[in-house]
C-alpha positions, -999 to +999 in steps of 0.1 A: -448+608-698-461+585-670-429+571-658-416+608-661-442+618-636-434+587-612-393+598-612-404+630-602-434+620-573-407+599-559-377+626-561-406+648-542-411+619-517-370+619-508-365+654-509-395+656-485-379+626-463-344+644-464-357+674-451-376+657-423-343+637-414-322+669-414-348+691-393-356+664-367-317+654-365-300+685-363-317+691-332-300+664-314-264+668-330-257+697-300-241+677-275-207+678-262-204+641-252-204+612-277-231+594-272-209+570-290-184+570-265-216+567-233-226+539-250-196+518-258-180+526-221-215+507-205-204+475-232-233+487-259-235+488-293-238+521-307-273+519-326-282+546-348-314+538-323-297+545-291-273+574-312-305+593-315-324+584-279-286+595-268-288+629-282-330+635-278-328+629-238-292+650-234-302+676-254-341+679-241-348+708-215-381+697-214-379+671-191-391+643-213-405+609-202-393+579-219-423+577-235-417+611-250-380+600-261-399+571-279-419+590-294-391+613-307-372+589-316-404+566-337-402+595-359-365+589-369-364+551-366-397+535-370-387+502-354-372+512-323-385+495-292-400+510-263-377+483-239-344+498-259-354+532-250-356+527-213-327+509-211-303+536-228-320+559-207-307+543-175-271+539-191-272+580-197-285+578-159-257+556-146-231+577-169-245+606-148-255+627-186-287+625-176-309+624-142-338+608-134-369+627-116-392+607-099-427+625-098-450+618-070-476+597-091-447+571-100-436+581-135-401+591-139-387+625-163-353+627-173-332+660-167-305+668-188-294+701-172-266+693-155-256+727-141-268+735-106-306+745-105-339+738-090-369+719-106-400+735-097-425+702-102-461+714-107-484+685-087-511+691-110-502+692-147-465+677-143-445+703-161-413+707-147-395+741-152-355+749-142-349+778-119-314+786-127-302+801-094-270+811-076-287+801-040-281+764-050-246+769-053-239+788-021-263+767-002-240+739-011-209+756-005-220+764+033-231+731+037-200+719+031-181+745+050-206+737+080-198+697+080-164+694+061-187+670+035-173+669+005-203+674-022-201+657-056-236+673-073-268+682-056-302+684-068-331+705-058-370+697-064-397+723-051-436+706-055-461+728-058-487+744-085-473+762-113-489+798-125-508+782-157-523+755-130-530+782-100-549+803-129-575+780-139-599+780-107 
């Protein structure tokens, strides 16, 4: 009776595991780009590590840090290093699937939104919140109108104090 009750703790154990796996992955499987393909075209090996730090940071709207990917992705695989986090996070950089934000107190968020829009960067708590607008768009278009420059992307970053922040004087 003992060893029935084991087979069936442990069949709860990896049904509970499974079901943690398929929640916390199935929110990273929406991409369009293989981060497969990001990977190998920079000469790396496509980790099931740097799969999932891949599809966390290009599928985030949050603006994570890459100690928030890390943390993510600790969940999933246990043994991934902080060191191989940062550095798929600059290939997604270089690949241009992801961009960097530099905040003003030194640490850097990653932006996976790759459609035109404006950050609004609260100085106080750090939350960063997109502001999808068609102003971005035209603003560019007249700039290059204005100056026959060709633009290739843009990126817009308003600092100030969100509503939560401005609130709790």
């Amino acid at each position: 009776m003992s060893s029935y009750c084991l087979l069936l703790d442990s069949a709860k154990d990896l049904f509970k595991n499974c079901y943690y796996l398929i929640i916390h992955m199935t929110k990273y499987l929406k991409s369009d780009i293989s981060p497969i393909e990001a990977l190998r075209s920079k000469g790396y090996k496509a980790t099931p590590q740097r799969i999932a730090i891949c599809r966390i940071a290009m599928n985030s709207r949050a603006h994570p840090s890459a100690q928030q990917v890390y943390a993510e992705v600790k969940k999933i695989h246990p043994t991934v290093s902080l060191s191989t986090v940062y550095k798929t996070l600059k290939v997604l950089a270089d690949l241009e699937l992801v961009r960097i934000i530099n905040l003003p107190k030194g640490q850097a968020r990653f932006d996976s939104y790759m459609n035109p829009h404006i950050n609004l960067i609260c100085l106080k708590c750090g939350n960063i919140t997109d502001l999808d607008d068609t102003t971005v768009r035209e603003l560019t278009k007249k700039v290059a109108a204005a100056t026959k420059f060709k633009p290739t992307g843009q990126r817009m970053d308003v600092y100030g104090i969100c509503q939560k922040c401005s609130d709790k004087k």
